[in-house]
Backbone of each chain as ProteinMPNN parsed JSONL, in Angstrom:
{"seq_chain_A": "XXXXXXXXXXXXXXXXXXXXXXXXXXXXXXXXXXXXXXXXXXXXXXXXXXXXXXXXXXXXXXXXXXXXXXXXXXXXXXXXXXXXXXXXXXXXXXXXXXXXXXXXXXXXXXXXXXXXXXXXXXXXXXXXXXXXXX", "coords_chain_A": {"N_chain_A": [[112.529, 59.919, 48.068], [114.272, 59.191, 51.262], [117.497, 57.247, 51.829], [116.386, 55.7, 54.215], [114.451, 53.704, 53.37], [114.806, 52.2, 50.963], [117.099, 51.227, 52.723], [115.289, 49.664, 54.936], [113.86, 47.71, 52.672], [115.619, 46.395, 51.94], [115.815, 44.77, 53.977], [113.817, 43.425, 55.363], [111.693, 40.632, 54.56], [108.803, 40.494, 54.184], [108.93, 43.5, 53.836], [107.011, 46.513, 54.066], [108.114, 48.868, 53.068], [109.258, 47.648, 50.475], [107.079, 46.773, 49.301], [105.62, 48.996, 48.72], [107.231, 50.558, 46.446], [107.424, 48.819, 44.917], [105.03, 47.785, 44.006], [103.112, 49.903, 43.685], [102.173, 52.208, 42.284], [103.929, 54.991, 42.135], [106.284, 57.333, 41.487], [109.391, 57.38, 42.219], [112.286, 58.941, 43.934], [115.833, 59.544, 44.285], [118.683, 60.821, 45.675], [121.682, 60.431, 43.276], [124.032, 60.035, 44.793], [122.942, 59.66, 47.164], [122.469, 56.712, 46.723], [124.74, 55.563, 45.681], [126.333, 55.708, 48.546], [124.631, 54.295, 50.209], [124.838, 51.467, 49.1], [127.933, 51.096, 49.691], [127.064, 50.537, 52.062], [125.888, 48.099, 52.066], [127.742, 45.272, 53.214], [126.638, 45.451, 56.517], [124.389, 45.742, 56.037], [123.42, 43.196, 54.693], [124.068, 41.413, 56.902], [122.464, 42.558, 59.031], [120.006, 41.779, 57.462], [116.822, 39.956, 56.804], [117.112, 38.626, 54.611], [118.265, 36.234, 52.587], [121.707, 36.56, 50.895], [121.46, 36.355, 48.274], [118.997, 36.792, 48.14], [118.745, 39.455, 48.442], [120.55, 40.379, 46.675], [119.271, 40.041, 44.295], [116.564, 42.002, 45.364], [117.873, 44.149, 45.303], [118.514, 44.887, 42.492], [115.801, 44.694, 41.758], [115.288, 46.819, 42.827], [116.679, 49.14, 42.044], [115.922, 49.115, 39.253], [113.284, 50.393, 39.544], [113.825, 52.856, 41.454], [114.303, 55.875, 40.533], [116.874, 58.616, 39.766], [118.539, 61.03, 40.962], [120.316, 63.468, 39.497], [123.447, 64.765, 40.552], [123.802, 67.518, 39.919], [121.236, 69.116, 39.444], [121.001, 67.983, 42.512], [122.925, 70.134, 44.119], [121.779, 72.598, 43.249], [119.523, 73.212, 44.34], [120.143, 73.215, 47.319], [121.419, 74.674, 48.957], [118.907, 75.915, 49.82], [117.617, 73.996, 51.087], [119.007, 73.343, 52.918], [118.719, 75.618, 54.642], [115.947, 75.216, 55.153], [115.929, 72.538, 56.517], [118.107, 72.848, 58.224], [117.529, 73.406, 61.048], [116.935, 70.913, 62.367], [117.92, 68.337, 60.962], [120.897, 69.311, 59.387], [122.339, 67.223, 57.704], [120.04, 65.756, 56.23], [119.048, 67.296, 54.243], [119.583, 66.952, 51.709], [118.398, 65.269, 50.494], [115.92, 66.392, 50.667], [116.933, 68.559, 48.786], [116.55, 67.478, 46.497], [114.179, 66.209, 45.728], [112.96, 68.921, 45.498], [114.318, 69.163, 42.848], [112.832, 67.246, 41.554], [110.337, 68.612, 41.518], [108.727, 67.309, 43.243], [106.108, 65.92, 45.75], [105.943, 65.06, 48.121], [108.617, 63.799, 50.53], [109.636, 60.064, 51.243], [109.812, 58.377, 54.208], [111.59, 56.653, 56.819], [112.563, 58.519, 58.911], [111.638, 60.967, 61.303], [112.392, 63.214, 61.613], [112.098, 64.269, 59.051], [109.811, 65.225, 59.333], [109.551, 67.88, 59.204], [110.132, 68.927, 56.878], [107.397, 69.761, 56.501], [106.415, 72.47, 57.273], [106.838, 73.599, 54.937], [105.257, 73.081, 52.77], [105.322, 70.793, 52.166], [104.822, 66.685, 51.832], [105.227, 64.517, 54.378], [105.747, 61.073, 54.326], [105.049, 57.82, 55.565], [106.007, 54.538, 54.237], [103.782, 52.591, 55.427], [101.669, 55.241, 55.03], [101.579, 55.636, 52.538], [100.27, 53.042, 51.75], [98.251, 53.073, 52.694], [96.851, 55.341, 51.431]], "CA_chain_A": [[112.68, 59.016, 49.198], [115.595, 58.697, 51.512], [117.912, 55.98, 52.076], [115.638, 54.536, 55.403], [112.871, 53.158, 52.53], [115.508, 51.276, 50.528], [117.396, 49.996, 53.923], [114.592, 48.764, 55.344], [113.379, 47.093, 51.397], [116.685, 45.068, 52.009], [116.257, 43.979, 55.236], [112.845, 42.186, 55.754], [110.626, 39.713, 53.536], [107.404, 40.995, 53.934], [109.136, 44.475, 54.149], [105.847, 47.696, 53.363], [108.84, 49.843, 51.633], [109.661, 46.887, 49.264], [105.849, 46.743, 48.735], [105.686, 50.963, 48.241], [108.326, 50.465, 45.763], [107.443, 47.671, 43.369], [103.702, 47.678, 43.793], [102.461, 50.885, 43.658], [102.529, 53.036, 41.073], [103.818, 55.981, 42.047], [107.393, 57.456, 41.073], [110.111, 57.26, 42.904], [113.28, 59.561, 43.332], [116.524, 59.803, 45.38], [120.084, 61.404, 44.909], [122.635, 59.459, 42.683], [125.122, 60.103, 45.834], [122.761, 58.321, 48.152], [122.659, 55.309, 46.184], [126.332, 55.008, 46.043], [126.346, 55.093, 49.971], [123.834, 52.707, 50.7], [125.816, 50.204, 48.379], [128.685, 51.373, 50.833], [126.927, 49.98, 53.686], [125.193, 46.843, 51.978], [127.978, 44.125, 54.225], [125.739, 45.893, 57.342], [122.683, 45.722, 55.868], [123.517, 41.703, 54.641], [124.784, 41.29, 58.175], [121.182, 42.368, 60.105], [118.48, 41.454, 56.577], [116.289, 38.499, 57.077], [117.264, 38.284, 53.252], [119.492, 35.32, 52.105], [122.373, 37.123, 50.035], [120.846, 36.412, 46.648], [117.611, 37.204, 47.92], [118.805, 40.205, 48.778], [121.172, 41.012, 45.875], [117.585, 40.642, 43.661], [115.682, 43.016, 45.583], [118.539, 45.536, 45.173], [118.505, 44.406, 41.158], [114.81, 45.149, 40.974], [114.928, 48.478, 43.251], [117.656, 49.954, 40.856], [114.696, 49.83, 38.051], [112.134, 51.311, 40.079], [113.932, 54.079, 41.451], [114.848, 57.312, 39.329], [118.254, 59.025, 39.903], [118.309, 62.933, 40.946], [121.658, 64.137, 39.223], [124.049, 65.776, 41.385], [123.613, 69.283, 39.592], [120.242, 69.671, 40.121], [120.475, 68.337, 44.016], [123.308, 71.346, 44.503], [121.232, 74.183, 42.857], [118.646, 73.635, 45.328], [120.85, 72.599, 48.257], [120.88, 75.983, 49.908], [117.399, 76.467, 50.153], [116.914, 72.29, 51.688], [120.025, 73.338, 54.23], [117.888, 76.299, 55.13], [114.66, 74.487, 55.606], [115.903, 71.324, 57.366], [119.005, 73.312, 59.079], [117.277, 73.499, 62.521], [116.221, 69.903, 62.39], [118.963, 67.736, 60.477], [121.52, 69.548, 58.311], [122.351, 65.751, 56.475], [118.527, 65.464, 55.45], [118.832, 68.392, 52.975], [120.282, 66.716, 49.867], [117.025, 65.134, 50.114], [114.878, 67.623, 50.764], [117.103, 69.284, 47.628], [116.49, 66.234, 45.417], [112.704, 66.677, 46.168], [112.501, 70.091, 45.017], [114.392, 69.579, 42.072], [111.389, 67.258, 40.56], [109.286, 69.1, 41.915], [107.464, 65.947, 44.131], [105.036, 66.563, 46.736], [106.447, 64.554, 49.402], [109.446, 63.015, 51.308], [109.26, 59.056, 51.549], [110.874, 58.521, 55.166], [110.854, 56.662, 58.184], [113.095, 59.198, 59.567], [111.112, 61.735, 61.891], [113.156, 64.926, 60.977], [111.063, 64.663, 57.694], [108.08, 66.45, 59.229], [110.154, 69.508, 59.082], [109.303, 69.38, 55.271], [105.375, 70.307, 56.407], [106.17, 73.737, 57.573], [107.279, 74.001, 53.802], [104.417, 73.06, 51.499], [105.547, 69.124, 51.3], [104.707, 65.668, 53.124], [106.314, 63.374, 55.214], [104.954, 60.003, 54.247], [106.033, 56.541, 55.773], [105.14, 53.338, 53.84], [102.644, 52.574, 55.773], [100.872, 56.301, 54.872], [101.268, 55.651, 51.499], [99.392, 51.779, 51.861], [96.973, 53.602, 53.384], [96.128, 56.296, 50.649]], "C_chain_A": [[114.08, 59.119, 49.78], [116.271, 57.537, 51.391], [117.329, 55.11, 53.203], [114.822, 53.515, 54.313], [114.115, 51.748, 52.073], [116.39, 50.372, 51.497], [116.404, 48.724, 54.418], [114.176, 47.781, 54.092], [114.626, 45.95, 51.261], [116.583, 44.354, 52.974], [115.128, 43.04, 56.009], [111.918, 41.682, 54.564], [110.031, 40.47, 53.235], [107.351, 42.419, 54.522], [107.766, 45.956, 53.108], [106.833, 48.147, 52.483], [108.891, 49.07, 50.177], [108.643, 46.979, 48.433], [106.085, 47.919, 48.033], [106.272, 50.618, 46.912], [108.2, 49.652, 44.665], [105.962, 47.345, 43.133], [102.528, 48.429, 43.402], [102.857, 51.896, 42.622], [102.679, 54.917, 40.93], [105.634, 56.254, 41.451], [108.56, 57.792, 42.218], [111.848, 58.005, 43.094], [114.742, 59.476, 44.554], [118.156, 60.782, 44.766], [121.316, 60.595, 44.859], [123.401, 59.323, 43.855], [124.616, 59.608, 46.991], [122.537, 56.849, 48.27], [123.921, 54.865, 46.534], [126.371, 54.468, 47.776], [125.492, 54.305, 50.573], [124.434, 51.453, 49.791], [127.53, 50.049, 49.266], [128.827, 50.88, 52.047], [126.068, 48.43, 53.526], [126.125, 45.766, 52.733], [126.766, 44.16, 55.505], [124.521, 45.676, 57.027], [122.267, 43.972, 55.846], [123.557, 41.187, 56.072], [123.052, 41.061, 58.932], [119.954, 42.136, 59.188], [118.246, 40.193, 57.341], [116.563, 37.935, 56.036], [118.476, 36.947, 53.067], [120.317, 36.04, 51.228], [121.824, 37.017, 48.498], [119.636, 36.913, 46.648], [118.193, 38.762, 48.016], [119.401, 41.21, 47.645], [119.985, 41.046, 44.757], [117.134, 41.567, 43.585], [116.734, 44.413, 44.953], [118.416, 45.585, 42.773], [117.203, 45.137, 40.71], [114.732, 46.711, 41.361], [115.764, 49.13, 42.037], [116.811, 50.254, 39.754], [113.76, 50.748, 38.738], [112.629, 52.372, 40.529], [114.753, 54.864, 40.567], [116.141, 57.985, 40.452], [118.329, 60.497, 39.718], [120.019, 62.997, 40.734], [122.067, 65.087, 40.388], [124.309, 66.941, 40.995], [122.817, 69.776, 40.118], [119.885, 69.278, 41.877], [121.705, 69.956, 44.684], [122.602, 72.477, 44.295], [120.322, 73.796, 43.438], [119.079, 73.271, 47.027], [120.674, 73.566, 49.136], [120.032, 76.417, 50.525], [116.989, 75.028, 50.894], [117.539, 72.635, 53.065], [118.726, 74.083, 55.192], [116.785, 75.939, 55.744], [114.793, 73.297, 56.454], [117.305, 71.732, 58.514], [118.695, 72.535, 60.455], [116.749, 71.728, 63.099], [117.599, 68.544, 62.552], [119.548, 68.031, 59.406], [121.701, 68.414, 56.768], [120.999, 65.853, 55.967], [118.485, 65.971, 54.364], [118.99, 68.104, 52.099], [119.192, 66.1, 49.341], [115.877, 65.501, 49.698], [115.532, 68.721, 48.99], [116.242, 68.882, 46.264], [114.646, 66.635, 44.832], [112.314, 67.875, 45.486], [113.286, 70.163, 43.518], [113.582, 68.654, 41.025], [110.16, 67.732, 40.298], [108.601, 68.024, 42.458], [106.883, 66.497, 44.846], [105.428, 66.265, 47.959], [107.764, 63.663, 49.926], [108.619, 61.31, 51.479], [110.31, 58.657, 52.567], [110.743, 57.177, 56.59], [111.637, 57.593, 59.633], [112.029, 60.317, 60.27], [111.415, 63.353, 61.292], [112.188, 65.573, 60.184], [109.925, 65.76, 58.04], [108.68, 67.409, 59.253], [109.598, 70.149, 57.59], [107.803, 70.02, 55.438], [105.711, 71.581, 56.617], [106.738, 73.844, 56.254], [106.628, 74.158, 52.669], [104.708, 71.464, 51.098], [105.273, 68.368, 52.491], [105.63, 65.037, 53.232], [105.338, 62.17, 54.8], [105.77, 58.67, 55.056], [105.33, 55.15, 54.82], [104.121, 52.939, 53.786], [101.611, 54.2, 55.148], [100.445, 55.832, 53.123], [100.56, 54.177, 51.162], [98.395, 52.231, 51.509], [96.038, 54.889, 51.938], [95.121, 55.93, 49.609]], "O_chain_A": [[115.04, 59.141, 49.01], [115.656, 56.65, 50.798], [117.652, 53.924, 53.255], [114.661, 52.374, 54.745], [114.246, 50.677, 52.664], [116.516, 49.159, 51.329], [116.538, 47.501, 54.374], [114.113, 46.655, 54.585], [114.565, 44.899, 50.624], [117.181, 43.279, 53.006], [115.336, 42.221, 56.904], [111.497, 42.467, 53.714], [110.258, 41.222, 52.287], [106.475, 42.818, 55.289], [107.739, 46.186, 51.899], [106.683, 47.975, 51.274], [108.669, 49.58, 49.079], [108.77, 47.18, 47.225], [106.643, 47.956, 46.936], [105.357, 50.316, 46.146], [108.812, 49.796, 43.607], [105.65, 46.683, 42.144], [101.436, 48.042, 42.987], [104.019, 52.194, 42.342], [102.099, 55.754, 40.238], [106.192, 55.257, 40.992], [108.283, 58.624, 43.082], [112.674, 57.534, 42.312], [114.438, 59.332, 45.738], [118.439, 61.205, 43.645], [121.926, 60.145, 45.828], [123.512, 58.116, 44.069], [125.363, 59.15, 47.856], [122.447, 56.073, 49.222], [124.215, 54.042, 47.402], [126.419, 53.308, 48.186], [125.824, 53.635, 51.551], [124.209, 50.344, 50.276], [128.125, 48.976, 49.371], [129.771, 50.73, 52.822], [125.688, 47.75, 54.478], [125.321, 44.93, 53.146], [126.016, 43.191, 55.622], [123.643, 45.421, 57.85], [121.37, 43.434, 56.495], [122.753, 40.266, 56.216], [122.523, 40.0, 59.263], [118.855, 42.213, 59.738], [118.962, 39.573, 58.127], [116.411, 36.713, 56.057], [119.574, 37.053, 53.614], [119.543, 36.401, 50.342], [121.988, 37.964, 47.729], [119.086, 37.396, 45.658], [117.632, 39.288, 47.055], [119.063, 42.387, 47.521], [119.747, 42.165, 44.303], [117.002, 42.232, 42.558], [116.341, 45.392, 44.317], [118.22, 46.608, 42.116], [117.161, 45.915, 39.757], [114.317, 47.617, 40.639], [115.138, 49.616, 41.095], [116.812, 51.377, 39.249], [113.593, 51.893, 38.318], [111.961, 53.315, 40.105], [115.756, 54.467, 39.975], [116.211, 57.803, 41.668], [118.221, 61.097, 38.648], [120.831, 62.66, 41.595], [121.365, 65.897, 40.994], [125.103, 67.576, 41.688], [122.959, 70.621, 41.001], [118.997, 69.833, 42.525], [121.288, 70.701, 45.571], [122.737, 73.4, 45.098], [119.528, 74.277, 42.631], [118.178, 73.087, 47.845], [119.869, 73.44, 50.059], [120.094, 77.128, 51.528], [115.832, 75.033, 51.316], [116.976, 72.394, 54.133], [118.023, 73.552, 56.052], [116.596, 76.324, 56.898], [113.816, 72.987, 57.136], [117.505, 71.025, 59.501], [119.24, 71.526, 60.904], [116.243, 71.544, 64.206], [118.072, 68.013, 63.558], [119.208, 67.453, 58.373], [121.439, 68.547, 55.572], [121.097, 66.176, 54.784], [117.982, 65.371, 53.415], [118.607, 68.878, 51.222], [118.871, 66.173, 48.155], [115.103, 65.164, 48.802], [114.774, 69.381, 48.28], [115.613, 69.522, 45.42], [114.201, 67.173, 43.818], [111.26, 67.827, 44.852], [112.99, 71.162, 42.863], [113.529, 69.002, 39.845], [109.296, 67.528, 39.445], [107.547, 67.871, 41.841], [106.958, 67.725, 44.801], [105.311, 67.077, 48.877], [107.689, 62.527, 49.458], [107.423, 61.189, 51.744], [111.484, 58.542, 52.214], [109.672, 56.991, 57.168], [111.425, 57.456, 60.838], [111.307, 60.634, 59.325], [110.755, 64.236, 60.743], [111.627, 66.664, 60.28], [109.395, 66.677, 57.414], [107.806, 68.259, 59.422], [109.011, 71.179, 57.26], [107.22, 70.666, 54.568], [105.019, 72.179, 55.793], [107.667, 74.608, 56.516], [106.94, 74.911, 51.747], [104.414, 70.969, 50.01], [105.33, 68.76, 53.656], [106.633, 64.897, 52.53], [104.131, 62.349, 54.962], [106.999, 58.618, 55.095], [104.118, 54.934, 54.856], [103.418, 52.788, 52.787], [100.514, 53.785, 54.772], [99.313, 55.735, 52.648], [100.209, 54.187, 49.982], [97.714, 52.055, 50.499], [94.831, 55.049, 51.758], [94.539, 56.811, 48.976]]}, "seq_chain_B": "XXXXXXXXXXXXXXXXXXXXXXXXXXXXXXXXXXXXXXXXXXXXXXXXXXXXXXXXXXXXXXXXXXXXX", "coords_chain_B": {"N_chain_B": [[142.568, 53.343, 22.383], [141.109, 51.194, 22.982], [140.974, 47.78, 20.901], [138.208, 46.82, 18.481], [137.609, 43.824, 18.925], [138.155, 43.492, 21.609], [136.873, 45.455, 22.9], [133.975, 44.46, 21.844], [134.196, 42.149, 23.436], [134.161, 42.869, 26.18], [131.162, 44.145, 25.802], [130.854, 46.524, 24.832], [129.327, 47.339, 22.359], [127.148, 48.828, 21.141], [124.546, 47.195, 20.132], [125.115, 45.203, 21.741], [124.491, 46.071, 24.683], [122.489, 47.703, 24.321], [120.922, 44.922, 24.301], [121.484, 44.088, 26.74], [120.459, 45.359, 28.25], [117.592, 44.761, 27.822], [117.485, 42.552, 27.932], [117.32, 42.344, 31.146], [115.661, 43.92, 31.573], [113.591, 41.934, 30.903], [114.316, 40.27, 32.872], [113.515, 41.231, 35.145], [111.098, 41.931, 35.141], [109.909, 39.062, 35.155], [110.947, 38.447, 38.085], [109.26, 39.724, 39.333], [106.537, 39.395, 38.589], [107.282, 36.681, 39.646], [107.066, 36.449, 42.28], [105.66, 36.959, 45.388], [104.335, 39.49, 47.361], [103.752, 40.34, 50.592], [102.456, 42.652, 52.551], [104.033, 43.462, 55.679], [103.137, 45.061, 58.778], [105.626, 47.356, 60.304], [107.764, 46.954, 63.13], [108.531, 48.718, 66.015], [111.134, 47.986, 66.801], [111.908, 46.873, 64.17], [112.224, 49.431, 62.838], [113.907, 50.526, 64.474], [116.159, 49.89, 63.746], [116.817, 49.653, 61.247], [116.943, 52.645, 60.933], [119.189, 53.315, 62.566], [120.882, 51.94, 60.62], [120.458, 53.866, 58.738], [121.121, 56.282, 59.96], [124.245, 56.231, 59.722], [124.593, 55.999, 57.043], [123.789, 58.217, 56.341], [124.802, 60.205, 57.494], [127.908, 60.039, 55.974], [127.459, 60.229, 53.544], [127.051, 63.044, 54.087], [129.532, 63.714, 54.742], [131.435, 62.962, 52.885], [130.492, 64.362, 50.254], [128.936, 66.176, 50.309], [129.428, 68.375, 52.773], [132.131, 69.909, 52.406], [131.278, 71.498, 50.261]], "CA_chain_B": [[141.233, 53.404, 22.786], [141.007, 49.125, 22.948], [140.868, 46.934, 20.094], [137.325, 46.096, 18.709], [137.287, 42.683, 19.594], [138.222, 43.231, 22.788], [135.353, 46.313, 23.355], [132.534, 43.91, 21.592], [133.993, 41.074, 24.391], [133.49, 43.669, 27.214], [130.136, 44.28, 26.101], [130.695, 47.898, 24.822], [129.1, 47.634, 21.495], [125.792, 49.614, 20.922], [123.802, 45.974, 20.388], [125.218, 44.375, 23.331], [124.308, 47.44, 25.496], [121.102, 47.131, 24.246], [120.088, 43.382, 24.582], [121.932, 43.595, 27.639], [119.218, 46.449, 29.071], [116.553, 44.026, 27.307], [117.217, 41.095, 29.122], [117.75, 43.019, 32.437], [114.165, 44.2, 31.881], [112.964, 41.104, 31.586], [114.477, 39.449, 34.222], [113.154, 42.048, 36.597], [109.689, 41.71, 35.017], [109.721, 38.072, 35.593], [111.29, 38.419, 38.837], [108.407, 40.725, 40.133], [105.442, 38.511, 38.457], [106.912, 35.03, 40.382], [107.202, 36.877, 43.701], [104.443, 37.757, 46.427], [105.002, 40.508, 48.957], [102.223, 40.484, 51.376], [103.736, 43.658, 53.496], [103.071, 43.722, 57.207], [103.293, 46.572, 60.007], [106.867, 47.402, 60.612], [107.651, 47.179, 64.523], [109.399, 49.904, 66.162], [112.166, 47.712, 66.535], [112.772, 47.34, 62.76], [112.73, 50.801, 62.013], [114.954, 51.145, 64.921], [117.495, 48.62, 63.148], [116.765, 50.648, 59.874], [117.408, 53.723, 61.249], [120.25, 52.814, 63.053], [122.106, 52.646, 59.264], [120.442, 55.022, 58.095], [121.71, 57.44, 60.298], [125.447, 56.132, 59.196], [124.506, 55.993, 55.985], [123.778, 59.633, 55.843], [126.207, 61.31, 57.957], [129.102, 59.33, 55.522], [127.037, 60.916, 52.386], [127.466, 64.274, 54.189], [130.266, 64.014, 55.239], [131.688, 62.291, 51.802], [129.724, 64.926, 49.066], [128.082, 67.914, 50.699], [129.762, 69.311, 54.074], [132.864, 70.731, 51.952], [130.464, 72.123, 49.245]], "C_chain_B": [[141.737, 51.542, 22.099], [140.393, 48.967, 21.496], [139.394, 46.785, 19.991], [137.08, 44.766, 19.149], [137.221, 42.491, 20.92], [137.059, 44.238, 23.753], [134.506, 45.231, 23.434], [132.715, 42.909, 22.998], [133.61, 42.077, 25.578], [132.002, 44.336, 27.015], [129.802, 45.98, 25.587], [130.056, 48.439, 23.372], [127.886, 47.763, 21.55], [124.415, 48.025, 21.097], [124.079, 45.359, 21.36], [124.763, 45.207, 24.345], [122.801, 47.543, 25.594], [120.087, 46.117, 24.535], [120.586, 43.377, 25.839], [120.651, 44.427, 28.351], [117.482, 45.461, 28.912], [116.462, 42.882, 28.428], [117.167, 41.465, 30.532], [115.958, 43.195, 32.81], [112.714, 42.904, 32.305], [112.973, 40.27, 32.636], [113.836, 40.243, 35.405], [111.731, 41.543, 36.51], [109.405, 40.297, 35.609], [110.071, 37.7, 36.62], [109.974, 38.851, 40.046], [106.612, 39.755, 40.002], [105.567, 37.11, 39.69], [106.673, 35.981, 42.028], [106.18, 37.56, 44.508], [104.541, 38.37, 47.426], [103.647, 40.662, 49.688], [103.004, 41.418, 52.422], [103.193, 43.498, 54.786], [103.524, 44.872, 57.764], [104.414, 46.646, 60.442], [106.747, 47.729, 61.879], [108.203, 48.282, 64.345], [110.725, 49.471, 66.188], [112.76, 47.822, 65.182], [112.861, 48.725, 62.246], [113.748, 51.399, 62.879], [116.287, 50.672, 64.219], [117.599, 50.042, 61.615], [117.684, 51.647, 60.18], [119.162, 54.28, 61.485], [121.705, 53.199, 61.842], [121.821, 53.383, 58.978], [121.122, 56.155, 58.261], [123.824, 57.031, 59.705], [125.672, 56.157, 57.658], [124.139, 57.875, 54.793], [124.723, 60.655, 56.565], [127.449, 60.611, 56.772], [128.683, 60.353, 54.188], [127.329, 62.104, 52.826], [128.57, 64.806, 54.078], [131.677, 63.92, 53.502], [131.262, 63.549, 50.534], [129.596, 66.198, 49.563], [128.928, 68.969, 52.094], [131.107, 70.237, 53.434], [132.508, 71.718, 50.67], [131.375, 73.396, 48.731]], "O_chain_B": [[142.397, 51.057, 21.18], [139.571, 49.729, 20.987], [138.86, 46.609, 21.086], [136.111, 44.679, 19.903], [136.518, 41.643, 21.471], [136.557, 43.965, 24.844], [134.132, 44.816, 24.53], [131.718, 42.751, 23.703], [132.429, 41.937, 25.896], [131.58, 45.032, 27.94], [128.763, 46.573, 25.878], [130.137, 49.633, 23.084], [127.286, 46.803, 22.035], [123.601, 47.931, 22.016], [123.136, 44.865, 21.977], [124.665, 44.411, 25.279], [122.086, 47.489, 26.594], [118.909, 46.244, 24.867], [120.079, 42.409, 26.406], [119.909, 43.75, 29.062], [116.531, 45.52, 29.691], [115.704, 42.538, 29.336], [116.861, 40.472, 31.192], [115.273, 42.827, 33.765], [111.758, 42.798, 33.074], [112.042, 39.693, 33.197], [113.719, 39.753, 36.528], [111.172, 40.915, 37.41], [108.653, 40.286, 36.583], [109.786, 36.511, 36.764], [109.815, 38.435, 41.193], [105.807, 39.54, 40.908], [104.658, 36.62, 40.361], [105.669, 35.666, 42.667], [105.89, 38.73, 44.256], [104.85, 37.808, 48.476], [102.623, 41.119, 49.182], [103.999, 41.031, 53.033], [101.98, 43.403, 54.975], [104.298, 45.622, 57.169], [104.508, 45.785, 61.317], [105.915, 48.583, 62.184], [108.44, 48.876, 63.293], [111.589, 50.225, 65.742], [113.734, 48.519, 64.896], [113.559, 49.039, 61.281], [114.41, 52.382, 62.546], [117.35, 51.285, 64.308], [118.357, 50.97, 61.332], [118.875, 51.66, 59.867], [119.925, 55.091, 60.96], [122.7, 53.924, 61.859], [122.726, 54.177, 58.723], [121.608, 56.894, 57.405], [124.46, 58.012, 59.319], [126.776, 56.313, 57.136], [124.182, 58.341, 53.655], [125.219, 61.694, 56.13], [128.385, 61.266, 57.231], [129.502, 61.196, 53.824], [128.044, 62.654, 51.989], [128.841, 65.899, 53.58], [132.552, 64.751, 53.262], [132.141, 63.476, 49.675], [130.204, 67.182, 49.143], [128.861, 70.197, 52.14], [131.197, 71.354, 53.943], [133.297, 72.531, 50.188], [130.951, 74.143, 47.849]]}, "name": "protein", "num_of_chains": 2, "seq": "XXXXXXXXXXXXXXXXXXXXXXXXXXXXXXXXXXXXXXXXXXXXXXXXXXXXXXXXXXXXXXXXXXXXXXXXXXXXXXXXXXXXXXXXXXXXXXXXXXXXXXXXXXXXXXXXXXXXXXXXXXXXXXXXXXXXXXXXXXXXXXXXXXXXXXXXXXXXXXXXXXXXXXXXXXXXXXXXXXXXXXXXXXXXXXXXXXXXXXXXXXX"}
């Protein structure tokens, strides 16, 4: 998943990602170095949530269990090959797109657009909503 | 390397480390049982709001970790 899933999971109640994320039982991955920066930008995020600060410091409490932590080794040794594939699109996306390939997952969790670049690759783009829906 | 007493008070001894992960678990568990998320249809506005950080939130990671690789 990128960092859009977990923004938005801070920023409304009856937010789908939050659902995705604590309801569903699928696994969940991102890269240790985009955690840090979304904790970077949590005043901003407090600033425009519907969350009350405690509600908010919670959700981040329970996301931290639910999502898994892609070491920054394995997102460099596939970094090259994410640049490559999301180059023409959005260079930044790639650490994602690395992360991704180094659990081997099937799909991007996004609400970023870019993502469908991953399909010409062999992987999906999902948004919240897709994954409700499955 | 610090005094035991003053590790075990910071929490750095193997059993505190432990019960501390214990209780963590359950507080989440019981956090997740009281609470009801009924999700609805995200407008376009909120994912524009989303977005919005997101996109600052990932150029800073690039720019921060990966662009001097």
């Amino acid at each position: 998943m990128n960092t859009s899933i977990m923004i938005s999971a801070l920023m409304k109640k009856r937010s789908s990602a939050y659902y995705v994320l604590t309801r569903l039982e699928h696994e969940y991955f991102t890269p240790a170095y985009a955690l840090m920066e979304v904790f970077e930008h949590l005043d901003e995020i407090e600033r425009r949530s519907e969350l009350a600060p405690l509600e908010l410091f919670e959700r981040l409490f329970i996301l931290l269990e639910q999502i898994k932590v892609v070491g920054e080794d394995e997102v460099r040794a596939h970094l090259d090959e994410a640049i490559e594939a999301m180059g023409e699109r959005d260079v930044r996306d790639a650490p994602f797109l690395a992360a991704l390939m180094a659990v081997g997952g099937d799909a991007i969790l996004s609400y970023d657009e870019d993502f469908s670049e991953v399909e010409r690759h062999g992987y999906r783009w999902l948004k919240p909503s897709d994954i409700i829906r499955l | 390397m610090l005094p035991d007493d003053i590790m075990a008070a910071l929490g750095e001894s193997p059993e505190k480390v432990i019960l501390r992960a214990l209780l963590e678990r359950l507080l989440i568990r019981r956090l997740l049982q009281e609470e009801e998320v009924e999700p609805e249809p995200d407008t376009e506005e909120e994912i524009r709001a989303v977005l919005e950080i997101d996109k600052r939130v990932k150029e800073a990671l690039w720019r921060e970790f990966y662009e001097q690789r």
